[in-house]
N, C-alpha and C positions, 0 to 999 in steps of 0.2 A: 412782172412781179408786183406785190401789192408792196408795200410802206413799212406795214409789219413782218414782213419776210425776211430785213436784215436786221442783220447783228453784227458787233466790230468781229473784225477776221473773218466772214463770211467772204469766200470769192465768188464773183458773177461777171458774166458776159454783157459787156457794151459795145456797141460800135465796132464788130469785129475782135474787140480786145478784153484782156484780162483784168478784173479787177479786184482790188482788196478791200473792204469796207472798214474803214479808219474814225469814224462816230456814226451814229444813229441820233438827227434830230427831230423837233416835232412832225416837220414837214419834208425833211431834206436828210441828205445822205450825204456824208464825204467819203470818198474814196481814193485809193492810189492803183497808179495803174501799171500792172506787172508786167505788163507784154514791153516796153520799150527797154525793159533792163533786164533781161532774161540769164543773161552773162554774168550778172556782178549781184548776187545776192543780198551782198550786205545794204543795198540801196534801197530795201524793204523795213531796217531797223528802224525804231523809234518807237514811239514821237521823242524829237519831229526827225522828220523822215527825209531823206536827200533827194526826193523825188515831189514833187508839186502834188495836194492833195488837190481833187477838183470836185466840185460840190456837184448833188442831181437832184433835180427838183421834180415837184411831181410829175412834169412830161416826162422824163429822163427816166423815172424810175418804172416805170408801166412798158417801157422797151425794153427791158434789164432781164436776162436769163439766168438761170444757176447752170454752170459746167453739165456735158452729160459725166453721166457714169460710164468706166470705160466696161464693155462688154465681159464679162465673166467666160468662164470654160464653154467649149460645148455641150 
């Protein structure tokens, strides 16, 4: 993904896991990450948020995928 591709509440794929885009900075991204609380939703509320935001900088974000879309009808 490029830099300008997120936005806050944008969810994207890292590292196998889920994430939630929680600011958009000049060069950097914070995000939280949804896959280890999948159980207990309220741990997505905020800011600030019960869950560790973790920052991605521009290596981080060039490996970044958006979800697929799930397959429609046939």
């Amino acid at each position: 993904m490029k830099h300008s591709d997120f936005q806050i509440n944008l969810e994207f794929n890292c590292d196998g896991k889920l994430w939630r885009c929680t600011d958009v900075g000049s060069r950097i991204v914070v995000a939280i990450c949804l896959s280890d609380h999948l159980d207990d939703p309220t741990w997505f509320n905020g800011p600030p948020y019960s869950v560790s935001e973790e920052v991605f900088d521009e290596d981080d974000i060039v490996v970044c995928t958006l979800p697929q879309a799930p397959d429609g009808p046939p």
